[in-house]
N, CA and C of each residue as an Amber inpcrd file, in Angstrom:
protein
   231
  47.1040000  31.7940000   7.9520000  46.7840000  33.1580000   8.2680000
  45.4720000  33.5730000   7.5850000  45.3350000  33.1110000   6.1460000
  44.0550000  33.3840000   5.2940000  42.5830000  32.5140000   6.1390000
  43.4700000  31.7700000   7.0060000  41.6730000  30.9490000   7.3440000
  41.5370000  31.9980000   8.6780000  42.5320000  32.0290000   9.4940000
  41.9360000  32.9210000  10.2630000  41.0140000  34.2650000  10.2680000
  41.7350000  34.8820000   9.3470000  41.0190000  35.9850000   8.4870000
  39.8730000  36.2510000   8.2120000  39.5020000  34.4220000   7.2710000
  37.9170000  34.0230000   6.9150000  37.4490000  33.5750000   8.6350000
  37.8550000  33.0450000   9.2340000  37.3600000  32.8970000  10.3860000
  36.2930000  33.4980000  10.9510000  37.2070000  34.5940000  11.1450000
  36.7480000  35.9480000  11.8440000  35.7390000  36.9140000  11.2440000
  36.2620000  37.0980000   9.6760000  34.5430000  37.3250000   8.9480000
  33.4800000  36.6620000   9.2390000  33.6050000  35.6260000   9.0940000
  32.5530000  34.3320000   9.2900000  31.7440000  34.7430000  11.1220000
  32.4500000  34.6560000  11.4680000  31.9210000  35.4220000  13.0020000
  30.9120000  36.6850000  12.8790000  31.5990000  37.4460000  12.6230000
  31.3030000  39.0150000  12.6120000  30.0650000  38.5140000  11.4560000
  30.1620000  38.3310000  10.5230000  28.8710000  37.7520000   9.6060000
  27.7950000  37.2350000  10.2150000  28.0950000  36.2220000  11.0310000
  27.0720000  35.2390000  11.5740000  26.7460000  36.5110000  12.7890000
  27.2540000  37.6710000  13.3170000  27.2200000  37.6390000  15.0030000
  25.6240000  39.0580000  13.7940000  26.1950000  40.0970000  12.7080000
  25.5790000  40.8850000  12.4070000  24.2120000  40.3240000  11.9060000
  23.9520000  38.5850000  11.2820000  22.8390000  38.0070000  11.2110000
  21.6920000  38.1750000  11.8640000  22.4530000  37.7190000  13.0530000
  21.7030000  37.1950000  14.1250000  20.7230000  38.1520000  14.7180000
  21.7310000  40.1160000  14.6590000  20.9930000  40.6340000  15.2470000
  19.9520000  41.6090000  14.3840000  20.2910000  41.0270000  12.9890000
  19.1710000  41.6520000  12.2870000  18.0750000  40.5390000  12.2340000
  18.3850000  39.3790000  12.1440000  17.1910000  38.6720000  12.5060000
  16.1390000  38.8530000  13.8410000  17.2180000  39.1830000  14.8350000
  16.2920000  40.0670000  16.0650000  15.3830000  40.5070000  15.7540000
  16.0290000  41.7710000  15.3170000  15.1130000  42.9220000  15.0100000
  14.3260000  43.0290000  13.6600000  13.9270000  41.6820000  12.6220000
  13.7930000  42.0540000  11.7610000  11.7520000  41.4840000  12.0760000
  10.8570000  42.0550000  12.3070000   9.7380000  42.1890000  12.9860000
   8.9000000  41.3620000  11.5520000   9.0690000  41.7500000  10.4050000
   7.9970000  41.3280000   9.2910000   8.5670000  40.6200000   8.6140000
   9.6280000  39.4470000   8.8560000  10.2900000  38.3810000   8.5000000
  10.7770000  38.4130000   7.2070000  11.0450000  39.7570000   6.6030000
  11.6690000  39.6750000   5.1760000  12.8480000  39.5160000   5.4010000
  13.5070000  39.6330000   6.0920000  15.2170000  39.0410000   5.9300000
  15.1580000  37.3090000   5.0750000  16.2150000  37.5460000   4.5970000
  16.5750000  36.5480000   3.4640000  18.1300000  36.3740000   4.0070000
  18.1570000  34.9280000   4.5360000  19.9940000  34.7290000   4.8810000
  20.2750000  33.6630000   4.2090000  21.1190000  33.4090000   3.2980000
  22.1780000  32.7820000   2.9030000  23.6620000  32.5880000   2.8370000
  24.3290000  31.8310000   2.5360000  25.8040000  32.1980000   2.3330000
  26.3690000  32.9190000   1.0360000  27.5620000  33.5260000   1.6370000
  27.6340000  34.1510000   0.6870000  28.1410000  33.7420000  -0.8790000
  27.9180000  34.3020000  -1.8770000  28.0400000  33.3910000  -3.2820000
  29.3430000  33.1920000  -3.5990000  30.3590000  34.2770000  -2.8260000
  32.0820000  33.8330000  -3.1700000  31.7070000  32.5810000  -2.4110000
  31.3430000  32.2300000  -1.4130000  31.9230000  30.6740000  -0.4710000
  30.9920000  29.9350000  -1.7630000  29.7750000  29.8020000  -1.7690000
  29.4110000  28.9910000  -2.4570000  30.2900000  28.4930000  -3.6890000
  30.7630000  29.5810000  -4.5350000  31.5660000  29.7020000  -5.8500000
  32.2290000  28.5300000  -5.5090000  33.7250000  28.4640000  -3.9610000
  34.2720000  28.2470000  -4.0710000  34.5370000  26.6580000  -3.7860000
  33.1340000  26.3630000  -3.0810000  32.5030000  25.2860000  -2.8130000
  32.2940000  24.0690000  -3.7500000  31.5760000  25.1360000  -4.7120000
  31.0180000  24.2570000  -6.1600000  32.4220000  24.3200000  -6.9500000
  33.6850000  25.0260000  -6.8670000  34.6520000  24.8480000  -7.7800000
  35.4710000  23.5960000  -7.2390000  36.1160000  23.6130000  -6.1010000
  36.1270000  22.5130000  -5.4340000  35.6720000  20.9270000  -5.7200000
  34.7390000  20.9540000  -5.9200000  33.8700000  20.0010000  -6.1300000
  34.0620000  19.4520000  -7.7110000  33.5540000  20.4820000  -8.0560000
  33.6120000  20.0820000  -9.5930000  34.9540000  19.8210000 -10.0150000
  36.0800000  20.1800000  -9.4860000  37.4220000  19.8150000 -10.2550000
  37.4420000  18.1410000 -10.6440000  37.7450000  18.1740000 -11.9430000
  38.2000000  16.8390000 -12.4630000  39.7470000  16.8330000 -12.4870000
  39.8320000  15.3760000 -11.6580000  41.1460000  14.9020000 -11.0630000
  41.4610000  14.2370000 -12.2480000  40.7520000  13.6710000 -13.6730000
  41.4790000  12.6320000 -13.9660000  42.9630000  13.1040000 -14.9940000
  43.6380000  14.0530000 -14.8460000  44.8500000  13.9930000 -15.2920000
  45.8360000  14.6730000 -14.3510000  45.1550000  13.7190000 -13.1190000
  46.6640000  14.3770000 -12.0990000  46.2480000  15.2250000 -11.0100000
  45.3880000  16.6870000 -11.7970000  45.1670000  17.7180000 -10.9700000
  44.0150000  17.6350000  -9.9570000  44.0550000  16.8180000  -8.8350000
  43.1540000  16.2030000  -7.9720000  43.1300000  17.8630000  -6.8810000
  42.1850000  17.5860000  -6.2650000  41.7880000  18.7820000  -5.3940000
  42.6050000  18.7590000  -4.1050000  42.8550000  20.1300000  -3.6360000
  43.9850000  19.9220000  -2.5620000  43.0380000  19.5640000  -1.5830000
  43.3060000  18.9220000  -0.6190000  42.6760000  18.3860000   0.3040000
  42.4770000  19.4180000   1.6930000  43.2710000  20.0880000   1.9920000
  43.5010000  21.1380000   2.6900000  42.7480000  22.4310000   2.2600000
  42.4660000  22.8550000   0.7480000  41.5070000  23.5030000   0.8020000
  40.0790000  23.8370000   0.6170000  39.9960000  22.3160000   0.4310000
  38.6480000  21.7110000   0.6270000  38.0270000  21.9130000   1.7730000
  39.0370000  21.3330000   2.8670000  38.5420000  21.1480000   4.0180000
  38.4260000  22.4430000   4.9440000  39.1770000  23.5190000   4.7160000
  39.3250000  24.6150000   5.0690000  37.9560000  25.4350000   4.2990000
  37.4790000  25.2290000   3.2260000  36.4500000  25.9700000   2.4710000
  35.1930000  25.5830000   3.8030000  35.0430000  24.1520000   3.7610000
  33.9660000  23.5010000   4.7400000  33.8210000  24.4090000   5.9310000
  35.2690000  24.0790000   6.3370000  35.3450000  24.9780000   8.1840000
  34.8930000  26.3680000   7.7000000  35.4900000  27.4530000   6.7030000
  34.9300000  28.4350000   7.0310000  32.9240000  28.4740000   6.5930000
  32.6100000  27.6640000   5.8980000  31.0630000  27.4090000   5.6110000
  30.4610000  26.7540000   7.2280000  31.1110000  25.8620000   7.9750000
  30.4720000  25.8380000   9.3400000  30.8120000  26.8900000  10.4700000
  31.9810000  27.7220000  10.0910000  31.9710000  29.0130000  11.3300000
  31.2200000  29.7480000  11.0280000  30.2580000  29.6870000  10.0710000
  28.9210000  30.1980000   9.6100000  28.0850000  30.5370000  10.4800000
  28.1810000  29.0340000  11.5960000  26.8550000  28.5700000  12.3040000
  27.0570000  28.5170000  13.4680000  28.1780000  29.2160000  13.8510000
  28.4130000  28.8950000  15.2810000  27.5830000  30.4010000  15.9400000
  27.2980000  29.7080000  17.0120000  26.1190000  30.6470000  17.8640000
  25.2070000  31.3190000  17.0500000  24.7730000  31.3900000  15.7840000
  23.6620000  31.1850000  15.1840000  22.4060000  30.4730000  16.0240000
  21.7490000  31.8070000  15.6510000  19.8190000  30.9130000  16.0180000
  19.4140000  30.4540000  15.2640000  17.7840000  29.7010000  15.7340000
  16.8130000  29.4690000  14.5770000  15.8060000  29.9940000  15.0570000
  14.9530000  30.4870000  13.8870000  13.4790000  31.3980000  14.3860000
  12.4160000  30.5280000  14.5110000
């Protein structure tokens, strides 16, 4: 239920991008992701497995998917 959730932000994120990149005429827009995904990206990552507590695999992979519904129907300028 929580990925759908992020899903759908991730949409609405990417769809409000897009149309300020439209309209953004003197190219100061600055897009990145946002620093909770990143956070949760780099925590992920960094977990040390060696006493057991290995990374769930499921929310690894779920962190990824919502970092590529990022890009769906996304332009490039």
């Amino acid at each position: 239920m929580a990925y759908n959730m992020l899903q759908q932000a991730a949409f609405k994120r990417t769809e409000h991008l897009v149309i300020e990149a439209g309209v953004d005429t003197e190219g100061a827009l600055v897009i990145e992701l946002p620093k909770e995904l990143l956070l949760i990206l780099q925590n992920l990552i960094g977990v040390d497995d060696s006493e057991g507590e290995g990374v769930d695999p499921l929310a690894y992979l779920l962190a990824w998917l919502v970092t590529f519904d990022l890009f769906v129907d996304a332009v490039s300028g």
